[in-house]
C-alpha positions in Angstrom: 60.7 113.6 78.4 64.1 113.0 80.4 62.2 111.9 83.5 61.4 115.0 85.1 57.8 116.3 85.7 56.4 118.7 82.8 53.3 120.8 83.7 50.8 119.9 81.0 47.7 122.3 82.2 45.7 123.2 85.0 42.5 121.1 86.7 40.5 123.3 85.1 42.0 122.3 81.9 40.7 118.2 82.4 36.9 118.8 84.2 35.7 115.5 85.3 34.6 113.0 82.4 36.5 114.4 79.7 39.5 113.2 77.6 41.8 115.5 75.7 45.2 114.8 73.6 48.1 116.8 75.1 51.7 117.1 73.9 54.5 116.6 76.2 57.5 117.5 74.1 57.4 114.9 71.5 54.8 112.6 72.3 51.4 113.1 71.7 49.1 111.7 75.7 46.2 111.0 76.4 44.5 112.8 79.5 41.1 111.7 80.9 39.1 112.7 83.6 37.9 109.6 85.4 35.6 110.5 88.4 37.9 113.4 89.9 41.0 111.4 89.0 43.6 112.3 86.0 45.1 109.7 84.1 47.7 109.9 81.5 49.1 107.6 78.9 50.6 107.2 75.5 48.1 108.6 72.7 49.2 106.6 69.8 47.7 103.1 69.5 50.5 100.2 69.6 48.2 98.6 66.7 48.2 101.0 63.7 49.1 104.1 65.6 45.6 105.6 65.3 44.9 108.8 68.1 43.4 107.2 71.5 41.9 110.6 72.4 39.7 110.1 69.3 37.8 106.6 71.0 35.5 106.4 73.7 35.9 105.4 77.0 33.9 102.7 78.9 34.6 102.6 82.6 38.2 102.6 82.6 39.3 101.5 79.3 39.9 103.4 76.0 38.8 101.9 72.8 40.6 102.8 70.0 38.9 104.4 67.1 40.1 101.9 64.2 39.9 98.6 64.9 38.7 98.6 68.9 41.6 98.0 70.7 41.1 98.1 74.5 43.6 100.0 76.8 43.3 100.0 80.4 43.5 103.6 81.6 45.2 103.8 84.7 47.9 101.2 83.7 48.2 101.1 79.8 48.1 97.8 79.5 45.9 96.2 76.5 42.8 94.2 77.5 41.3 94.0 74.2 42.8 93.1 70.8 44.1 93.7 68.3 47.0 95.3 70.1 49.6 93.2 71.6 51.6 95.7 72.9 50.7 98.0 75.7 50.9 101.9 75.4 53.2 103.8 78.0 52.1 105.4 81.0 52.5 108.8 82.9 52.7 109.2 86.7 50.5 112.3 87.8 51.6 114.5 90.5 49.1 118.1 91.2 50.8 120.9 92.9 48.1 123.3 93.8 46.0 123.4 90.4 48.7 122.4 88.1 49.1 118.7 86.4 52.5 117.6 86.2 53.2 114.0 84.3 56.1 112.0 83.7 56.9 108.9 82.1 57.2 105.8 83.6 60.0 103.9 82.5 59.4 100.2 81.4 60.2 97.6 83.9 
């Protein structure tokens, strides 16, 4: 992604409570569905790069399939070990019924 927004599917696409692993070029996201709101961020576990969209989610944090990693969901960040680093995250823009993401670059 070279910073612009990339339409990844309609809201019809995410219905509320769901999560789903989208590709956005060349990196795999996960999308989730969090009470009305969409959230997007990197698929791929920092740990052993196991599929995020294959955990759960508990209030607003993803748990990673193989070892339980914790992500927070609206920022990425890791609030569980054994990951150390956090995952990247995608800023969400709607026009009419389309999702648009793009990447946030790292401070």
């Amino acid at each position: 992604m070279n910073g612009e927004f990339v339409k990844i599917g309609s809201l019809d696409t995410f219905p509320a409570g769901s999560k789903k692993k989208v590709r956005v070029s060349d990196e795999d996201v996960l999308v989730a569905n969090l009470s009305g709101k969409i959230y997007v961020i990197g698929d791929t576990c920092t740990h052993r790069s196991c599929s995020l969209s294959d955990g759960e989610i508990e209030d607003s944090t993803v748990i990673c399939p193989c070892h339980h990693g914790r992500f927070d969901i609206a920022t990425g960040k890791v609030v569980g070990p054994p990951p150390k680093i956090d995952t990247a995250t995608y800023e969400v823009q709607l026009q009419g019924s389309d999702v648009l993401v793009k990447k946030r670059l790292p401070f």
